[in-house]
mmCIF file as Biopython writes it, N, C-alpha, C and O atoms, coordinates in Angstrom:
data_model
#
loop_
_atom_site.group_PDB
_atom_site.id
_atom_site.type_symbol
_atom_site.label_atom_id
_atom_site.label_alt_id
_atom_site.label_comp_id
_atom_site.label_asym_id
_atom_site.label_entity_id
_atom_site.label_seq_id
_atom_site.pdbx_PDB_ins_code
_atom_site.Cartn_x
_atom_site.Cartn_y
_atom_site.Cartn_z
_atom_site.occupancy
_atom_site.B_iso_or_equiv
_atom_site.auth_seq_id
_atom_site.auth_asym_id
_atom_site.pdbx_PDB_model_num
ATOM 1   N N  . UNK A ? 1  ? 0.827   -13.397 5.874   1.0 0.0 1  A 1 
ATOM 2   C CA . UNK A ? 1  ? 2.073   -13.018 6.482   1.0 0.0 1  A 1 
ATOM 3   C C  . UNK A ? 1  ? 3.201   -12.917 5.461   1.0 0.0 1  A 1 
ATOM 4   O O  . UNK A ? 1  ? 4.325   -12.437 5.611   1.0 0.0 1  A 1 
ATOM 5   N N  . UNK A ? 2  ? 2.696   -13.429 4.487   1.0 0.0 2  A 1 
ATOM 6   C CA . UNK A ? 2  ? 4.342   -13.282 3.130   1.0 0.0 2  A 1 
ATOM 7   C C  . UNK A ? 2  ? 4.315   -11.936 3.026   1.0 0.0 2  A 1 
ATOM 8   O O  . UNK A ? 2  ? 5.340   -11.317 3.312   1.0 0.0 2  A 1 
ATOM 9   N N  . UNK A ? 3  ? 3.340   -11.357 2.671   1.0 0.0 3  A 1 
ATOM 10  C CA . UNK A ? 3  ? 3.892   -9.910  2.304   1.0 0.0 3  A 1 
ATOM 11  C C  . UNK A ? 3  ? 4.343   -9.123  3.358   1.0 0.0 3  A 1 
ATOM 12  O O  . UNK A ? 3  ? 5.133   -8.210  3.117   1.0 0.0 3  A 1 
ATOM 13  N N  . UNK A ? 4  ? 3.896   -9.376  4.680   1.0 0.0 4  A 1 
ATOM 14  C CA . UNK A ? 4  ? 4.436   -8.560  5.493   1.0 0.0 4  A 1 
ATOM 15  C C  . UNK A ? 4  ? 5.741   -8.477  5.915   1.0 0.0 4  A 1 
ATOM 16  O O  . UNK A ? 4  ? 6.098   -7.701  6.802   1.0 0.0 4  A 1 
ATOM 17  N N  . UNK A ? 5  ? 6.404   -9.158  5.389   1.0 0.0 5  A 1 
ATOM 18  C CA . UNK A ? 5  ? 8.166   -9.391  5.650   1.0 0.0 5  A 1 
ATOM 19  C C  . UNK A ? 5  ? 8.825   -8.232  5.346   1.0 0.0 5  A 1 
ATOM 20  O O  . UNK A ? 5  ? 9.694   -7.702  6.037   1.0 0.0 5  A 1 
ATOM 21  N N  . UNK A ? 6  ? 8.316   -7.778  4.106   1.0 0.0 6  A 1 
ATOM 22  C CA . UNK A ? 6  ? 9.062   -6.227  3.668   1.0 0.0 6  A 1 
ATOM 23  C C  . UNK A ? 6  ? 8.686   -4.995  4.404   1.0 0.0 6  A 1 
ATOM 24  O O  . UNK A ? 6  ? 9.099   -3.859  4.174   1.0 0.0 6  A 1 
ATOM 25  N N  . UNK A ? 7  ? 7.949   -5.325  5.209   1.0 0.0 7  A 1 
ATOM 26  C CA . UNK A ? 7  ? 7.078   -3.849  5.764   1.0 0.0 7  A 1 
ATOM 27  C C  . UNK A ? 7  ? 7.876   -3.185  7.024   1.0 0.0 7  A 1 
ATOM 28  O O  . UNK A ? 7  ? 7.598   -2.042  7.389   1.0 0.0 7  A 1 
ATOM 29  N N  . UNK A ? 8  ? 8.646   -3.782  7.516   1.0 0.0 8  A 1 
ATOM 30  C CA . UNK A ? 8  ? 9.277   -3.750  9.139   1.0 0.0 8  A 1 
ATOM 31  C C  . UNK A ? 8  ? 10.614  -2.963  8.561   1.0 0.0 8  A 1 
ATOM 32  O O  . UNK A ? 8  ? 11.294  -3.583  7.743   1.0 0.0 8  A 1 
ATOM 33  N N  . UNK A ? 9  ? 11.015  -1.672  8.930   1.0 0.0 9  A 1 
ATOM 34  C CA . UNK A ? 9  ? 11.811  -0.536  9.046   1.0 0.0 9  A 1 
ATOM 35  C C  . UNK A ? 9  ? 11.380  0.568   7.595   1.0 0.0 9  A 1 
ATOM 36  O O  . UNK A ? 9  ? 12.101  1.468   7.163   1.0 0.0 9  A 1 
ATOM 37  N N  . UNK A ? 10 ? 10.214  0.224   7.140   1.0 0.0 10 A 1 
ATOM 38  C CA . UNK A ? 10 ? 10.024  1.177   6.034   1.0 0.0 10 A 1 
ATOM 39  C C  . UNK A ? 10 ? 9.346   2.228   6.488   1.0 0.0 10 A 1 
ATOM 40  O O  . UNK A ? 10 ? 9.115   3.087   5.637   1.0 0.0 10 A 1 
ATOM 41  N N  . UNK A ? 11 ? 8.874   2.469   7.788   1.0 0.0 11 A 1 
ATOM 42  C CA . UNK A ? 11 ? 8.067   3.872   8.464   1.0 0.0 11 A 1 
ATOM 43  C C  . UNK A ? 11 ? 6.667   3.917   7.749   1.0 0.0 11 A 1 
ATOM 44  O O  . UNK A ? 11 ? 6.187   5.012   7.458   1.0 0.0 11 A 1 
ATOM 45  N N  . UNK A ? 12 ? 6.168   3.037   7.532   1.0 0.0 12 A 1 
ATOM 46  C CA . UNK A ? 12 ? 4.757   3.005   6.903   1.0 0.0 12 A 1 
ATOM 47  C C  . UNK A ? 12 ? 3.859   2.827   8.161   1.0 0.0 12 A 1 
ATOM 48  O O  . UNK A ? 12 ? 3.965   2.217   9.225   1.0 0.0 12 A 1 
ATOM 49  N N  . UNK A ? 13 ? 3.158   3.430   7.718   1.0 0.0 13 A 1 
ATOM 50  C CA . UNK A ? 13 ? 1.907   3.720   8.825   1.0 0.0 13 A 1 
ATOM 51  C C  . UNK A ? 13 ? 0.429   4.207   8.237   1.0 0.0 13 A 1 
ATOM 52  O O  . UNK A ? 13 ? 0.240   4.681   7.117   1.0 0.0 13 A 1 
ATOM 53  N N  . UNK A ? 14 ? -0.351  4.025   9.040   1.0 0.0 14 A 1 
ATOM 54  C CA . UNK A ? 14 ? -1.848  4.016   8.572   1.0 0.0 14 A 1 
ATOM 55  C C  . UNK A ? 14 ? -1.931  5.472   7.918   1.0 0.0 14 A 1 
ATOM 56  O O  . UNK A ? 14 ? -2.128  5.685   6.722   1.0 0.0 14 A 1 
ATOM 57  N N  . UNK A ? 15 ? -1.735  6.487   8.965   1.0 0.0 15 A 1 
ATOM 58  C CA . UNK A ? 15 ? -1.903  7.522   9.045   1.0 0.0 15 A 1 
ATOM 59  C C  . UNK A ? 15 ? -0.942  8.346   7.977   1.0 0.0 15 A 1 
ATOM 60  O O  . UNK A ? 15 ? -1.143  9.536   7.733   1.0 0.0 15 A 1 
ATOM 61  N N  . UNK A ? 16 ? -0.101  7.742   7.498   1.0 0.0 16 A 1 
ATOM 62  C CA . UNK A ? 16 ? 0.818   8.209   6.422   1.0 0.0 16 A 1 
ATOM 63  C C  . UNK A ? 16 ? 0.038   7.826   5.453   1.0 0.0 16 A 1 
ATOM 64  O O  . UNK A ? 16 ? -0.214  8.882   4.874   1.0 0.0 16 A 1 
ATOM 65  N N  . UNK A ? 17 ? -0.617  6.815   4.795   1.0 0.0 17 A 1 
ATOM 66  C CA . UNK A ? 17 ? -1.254  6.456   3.948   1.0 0.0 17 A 1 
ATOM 67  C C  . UNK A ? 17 ? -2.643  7.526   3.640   1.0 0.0 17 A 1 
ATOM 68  O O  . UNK A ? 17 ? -3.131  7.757   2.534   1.0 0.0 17 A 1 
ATOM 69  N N  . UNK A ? 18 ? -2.883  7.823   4.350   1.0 0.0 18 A 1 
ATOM 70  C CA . UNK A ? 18 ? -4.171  8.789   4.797   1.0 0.0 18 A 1 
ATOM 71  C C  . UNK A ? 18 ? -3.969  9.809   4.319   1.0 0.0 18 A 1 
ATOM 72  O O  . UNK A ? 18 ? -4.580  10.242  3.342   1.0 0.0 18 A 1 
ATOM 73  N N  . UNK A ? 19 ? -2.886  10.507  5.041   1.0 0.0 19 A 1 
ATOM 74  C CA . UNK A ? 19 ? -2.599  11.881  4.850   1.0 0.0 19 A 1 
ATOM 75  C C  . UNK A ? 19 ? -1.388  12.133  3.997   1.0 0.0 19 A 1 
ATOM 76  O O  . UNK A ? 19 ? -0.765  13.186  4.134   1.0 0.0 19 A 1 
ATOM 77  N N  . UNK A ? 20 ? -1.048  11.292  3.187   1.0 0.0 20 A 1 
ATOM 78  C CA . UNK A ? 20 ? -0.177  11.931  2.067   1.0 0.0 20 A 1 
ATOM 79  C C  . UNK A ? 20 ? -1.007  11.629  1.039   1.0 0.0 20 A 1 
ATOM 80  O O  . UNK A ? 20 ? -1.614  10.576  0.841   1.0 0.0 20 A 1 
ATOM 81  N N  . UNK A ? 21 ? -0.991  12.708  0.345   1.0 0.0 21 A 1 
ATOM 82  C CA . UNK A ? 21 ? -1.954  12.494  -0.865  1.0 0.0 21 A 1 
ATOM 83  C C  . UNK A ? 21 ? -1.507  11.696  -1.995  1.0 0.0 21 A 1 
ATOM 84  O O  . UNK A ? 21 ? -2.192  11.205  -2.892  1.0 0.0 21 A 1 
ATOM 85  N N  . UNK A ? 22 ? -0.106  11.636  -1.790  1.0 0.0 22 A 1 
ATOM 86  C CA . UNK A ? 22 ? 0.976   11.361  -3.362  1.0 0.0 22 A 1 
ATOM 87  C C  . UNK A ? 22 ? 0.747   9.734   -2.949  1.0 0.0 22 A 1 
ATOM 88  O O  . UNK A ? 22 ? 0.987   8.986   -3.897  1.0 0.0 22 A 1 
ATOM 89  N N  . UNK A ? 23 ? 0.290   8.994   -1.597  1.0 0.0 23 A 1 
ATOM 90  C CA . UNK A ? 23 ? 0.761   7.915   -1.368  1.0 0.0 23 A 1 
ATOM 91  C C  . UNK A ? 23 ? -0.380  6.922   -2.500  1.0 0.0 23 A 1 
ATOM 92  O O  . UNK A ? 23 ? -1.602  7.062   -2.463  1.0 0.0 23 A 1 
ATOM 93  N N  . UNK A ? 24 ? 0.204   6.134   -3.268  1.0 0.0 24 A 1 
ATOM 94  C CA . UNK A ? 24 ? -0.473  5.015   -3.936  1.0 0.0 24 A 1 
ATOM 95  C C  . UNK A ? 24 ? -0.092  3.757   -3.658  1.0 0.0 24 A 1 
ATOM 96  O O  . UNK A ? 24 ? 0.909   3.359   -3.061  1.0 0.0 24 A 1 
ATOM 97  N N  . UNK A ? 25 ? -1.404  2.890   -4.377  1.0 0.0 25 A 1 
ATOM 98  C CA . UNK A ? 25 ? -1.277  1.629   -3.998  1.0 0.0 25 A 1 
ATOM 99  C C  . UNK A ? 25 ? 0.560   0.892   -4.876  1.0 0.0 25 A 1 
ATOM 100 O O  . UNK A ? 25 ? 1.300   -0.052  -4.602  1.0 0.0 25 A 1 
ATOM 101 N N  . UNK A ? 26 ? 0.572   2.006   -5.965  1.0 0.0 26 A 1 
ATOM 102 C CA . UNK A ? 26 ? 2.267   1.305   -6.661  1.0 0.0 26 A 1 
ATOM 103 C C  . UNK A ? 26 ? 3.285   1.789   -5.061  1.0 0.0 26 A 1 
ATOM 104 O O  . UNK A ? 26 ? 3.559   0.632   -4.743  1.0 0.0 26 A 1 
ATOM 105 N N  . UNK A ? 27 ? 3.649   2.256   -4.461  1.0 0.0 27 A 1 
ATOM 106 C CA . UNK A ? 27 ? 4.475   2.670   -3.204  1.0 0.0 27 A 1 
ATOM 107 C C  . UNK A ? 27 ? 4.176   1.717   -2.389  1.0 0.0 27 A 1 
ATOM 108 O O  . UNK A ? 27 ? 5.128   0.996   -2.091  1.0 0.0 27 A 1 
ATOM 109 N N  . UNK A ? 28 ? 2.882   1.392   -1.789  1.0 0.0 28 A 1 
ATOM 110 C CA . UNK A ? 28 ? 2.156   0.241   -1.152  1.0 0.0 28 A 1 
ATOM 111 C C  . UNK A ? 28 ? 3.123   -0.821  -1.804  1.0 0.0 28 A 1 
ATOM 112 O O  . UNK A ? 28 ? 4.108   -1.147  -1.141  1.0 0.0 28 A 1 
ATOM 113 N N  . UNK A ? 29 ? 2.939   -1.357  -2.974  1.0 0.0 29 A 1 
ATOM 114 C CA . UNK A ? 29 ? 3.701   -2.493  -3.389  1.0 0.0 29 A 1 
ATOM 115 C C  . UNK A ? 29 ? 5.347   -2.810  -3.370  1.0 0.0 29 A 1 
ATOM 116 O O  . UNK A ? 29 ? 5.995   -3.846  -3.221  1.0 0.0 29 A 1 
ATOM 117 N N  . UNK A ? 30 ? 5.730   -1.302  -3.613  1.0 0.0 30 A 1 
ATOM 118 C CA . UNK A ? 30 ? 7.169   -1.486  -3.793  1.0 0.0 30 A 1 
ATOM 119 C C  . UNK A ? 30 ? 7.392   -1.521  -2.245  1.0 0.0 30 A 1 
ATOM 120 O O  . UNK A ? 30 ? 8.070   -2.486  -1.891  1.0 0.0 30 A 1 
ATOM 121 N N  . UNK A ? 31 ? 6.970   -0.678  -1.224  1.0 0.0 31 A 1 
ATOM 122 C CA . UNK A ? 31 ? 7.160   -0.694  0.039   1.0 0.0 31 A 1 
ATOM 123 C C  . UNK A ? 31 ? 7.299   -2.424  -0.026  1.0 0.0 31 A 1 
ATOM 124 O O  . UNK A ? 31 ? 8.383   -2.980  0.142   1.0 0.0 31 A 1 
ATOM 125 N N  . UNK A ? 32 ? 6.507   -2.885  -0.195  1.0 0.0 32 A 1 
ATOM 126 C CA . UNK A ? 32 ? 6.169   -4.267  0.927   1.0 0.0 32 A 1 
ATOM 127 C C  . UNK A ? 32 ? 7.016   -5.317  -0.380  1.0 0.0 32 A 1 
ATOM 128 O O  . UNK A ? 32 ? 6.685   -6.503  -0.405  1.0 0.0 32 A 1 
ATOM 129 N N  . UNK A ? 33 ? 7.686   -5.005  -1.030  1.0 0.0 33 A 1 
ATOM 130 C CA . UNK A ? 33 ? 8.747   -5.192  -1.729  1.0 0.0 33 A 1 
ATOM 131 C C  . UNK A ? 33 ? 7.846   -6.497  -2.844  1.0 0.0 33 A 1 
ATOM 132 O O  . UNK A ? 33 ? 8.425   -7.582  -2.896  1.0 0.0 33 A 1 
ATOM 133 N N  . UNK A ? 34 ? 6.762   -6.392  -3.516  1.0 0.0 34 A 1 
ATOM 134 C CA . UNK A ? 34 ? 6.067   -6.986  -4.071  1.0 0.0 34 A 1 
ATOM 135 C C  . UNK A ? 34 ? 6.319   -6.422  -5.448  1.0 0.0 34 A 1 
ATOM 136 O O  . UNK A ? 34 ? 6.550   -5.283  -5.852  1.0 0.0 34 A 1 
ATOM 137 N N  . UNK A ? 35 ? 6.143   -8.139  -6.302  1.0 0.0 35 A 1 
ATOM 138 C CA . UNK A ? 35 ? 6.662   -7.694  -7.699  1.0 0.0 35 A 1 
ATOM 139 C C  . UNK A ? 35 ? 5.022   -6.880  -8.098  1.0 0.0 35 A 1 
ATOM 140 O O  . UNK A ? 35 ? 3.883   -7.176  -7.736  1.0 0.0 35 A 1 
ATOM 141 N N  . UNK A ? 36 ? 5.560   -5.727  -9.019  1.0 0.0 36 A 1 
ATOM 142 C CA . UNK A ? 36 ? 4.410   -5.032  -9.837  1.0 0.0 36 A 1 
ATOM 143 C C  . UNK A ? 36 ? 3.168   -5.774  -10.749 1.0 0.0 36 A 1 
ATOM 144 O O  . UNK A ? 36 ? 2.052   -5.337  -11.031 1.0 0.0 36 A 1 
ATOM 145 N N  . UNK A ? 37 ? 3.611   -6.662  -10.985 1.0 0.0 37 A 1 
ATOM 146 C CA . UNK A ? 37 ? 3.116   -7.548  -11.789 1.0 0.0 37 A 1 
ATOM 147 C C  . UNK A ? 37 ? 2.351   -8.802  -11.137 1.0 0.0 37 A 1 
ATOM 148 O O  . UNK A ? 37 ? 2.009   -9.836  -11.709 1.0 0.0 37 A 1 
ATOM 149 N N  . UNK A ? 38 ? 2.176   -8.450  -9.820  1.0 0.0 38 A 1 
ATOM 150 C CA . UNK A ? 38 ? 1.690   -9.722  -8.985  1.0 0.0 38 A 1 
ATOM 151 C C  . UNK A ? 38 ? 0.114   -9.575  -9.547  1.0 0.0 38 A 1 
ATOM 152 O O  . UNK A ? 38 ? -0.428  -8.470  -9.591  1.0 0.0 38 A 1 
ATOM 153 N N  . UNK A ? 39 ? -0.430  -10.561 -9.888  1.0 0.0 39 A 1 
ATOM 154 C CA . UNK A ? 39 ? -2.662  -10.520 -9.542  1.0 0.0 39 A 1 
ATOM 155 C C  . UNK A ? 39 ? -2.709  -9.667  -8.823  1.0 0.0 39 A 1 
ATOM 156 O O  . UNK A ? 39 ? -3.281  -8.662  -9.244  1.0 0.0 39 A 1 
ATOM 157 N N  . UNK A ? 40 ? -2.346  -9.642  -7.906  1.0 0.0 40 A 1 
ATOM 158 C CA . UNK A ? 40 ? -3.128  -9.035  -6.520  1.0 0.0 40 A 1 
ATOM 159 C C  . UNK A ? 40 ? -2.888  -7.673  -6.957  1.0 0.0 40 A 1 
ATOM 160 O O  . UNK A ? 40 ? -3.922  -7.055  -7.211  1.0 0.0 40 A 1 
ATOM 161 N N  . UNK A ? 41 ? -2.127  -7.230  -7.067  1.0 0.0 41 A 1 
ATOM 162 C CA . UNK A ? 41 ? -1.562  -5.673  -7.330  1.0 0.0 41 A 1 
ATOM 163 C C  . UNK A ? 41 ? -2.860  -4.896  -7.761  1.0 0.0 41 A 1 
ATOM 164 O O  . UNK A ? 41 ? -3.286  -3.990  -7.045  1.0 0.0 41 A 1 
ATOM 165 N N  . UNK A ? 42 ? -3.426  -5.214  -8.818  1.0 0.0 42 A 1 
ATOM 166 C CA . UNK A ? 42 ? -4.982  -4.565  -9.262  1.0 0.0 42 A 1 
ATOM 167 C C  . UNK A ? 42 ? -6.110  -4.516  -8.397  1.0 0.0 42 A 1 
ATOM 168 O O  . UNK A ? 42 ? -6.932  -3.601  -8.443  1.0 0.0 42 A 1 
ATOM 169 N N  . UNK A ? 43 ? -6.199  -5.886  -7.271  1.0 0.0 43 A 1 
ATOM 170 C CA . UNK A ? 43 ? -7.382  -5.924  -6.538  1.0 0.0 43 A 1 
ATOM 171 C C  . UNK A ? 43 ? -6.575  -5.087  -5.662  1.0 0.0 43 A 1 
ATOM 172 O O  . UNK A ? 43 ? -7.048  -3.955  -5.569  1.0 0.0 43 A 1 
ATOM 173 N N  . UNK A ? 44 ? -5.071  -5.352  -4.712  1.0 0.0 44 A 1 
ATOM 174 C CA . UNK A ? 44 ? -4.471  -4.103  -3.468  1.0 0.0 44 A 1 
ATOM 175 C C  . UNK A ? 44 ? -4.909  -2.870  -3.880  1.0 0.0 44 A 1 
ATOM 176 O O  . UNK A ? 44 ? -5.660  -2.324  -3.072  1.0 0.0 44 A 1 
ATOM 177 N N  . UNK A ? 45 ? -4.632  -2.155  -5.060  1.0 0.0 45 A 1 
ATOM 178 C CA . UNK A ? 45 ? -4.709  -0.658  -5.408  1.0 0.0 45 A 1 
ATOM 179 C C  . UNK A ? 45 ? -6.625  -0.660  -5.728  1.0 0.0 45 A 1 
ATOM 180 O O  . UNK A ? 45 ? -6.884  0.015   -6.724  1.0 0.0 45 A 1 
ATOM 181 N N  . UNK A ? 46 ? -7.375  -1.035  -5.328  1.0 0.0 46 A 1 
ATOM 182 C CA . UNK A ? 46 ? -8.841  -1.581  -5.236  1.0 0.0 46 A 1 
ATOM 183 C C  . UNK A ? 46 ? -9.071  -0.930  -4.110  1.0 0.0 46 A 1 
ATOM 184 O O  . UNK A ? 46 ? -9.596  0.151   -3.845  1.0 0.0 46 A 1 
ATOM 185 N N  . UNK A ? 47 ? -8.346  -2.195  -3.193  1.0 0.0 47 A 1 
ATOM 186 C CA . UNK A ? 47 ? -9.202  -2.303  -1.955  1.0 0.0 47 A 1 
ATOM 187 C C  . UNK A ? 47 ? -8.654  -1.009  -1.064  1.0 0.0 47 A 1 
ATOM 188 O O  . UNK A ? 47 ? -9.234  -0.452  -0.133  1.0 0.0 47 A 1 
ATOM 189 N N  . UNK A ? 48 ? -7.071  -0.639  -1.766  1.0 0.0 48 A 1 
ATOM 190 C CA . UNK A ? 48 ? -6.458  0.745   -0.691  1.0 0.0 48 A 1 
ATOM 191 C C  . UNK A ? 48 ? -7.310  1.868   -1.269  1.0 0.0 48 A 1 
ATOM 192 O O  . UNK A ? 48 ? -7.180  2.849   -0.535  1.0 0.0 48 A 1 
ATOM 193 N N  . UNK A ? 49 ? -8.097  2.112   -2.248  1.0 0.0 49 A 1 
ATOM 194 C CA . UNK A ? 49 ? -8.805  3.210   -2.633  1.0 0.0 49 A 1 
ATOM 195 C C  . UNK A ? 49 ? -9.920  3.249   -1.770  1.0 0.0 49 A 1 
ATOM 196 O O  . UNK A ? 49 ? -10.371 4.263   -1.237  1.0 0.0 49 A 1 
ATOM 197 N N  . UNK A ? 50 ? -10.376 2.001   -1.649  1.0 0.0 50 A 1 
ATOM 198 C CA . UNK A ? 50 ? -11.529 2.024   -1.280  1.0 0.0 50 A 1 
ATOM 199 C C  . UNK A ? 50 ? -11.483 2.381   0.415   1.0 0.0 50 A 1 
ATOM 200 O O  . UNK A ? 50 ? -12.494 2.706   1.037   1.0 0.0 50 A 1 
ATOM 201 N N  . UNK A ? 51 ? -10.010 2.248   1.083   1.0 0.0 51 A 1 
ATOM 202 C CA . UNK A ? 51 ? -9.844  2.109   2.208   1.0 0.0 51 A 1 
ATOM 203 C C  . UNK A ? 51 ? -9.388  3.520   2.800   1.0 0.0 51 A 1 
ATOM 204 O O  . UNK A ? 51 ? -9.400  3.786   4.002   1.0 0.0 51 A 1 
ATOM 205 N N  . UNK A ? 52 ? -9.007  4.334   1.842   1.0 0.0 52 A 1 
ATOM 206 C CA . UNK A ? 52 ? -8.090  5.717   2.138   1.0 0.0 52 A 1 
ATOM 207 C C  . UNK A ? 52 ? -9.445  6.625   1.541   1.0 0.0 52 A 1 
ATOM 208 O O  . UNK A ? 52 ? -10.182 7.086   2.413   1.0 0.0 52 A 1 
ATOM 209 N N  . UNK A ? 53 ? -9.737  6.850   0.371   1.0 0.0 53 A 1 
ATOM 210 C CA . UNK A ? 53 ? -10.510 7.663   -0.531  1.0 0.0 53 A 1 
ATOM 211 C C  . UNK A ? 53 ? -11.432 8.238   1.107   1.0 0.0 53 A 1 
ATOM 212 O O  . UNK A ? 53 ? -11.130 9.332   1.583   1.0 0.0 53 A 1 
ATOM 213 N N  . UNK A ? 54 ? -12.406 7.438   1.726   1.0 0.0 54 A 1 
ATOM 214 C CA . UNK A ? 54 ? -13.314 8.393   2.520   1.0 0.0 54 A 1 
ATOM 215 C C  . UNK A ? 54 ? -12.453 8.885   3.351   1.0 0.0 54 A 1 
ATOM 216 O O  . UNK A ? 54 ? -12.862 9.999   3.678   1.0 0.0 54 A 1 
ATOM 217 N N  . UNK A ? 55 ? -11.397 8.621   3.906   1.0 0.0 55 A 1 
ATOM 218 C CA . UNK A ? 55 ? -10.805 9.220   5.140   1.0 0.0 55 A 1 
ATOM 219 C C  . UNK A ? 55 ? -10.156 10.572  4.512   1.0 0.0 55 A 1 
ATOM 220 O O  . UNK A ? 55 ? -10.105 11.621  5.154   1.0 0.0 55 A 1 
ATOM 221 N N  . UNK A ? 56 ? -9.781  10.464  3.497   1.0 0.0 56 A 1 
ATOM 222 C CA . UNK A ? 56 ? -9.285  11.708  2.660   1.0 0.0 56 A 1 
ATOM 223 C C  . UNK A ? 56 ? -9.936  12.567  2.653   1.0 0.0 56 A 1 
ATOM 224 O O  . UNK A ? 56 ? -9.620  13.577  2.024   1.0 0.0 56 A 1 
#
């Protein structure tokens, strides 16, 4: 639930993630207002490839 604090009035949505091609896991981060430099940042932009790439 920490990261989700930044997410509420940014218009992010599944389906935006999907269908914009430009959308990356760095936007993902700044959206949800997470420093660039967090650990996680390498495994998030991982697991959102792995999560968007087939629906694309």
């Amino acid at each position: 639930m920490a990261f989700t604090a930044g997410i509420e009035g940014t218009g992010l949505h599944g389906a935006l993630m999907v269908l914009d091609p430009s959308f990356t896991a760095t936007r993902l981060i700044k959206l949800l207002r997470l420093p660039p430099t967090l650990p996680a940042a390498a495994f998030l932009n991982d697991r959102l490839q792995a999560l968007i790439r087939p629906a694309r």
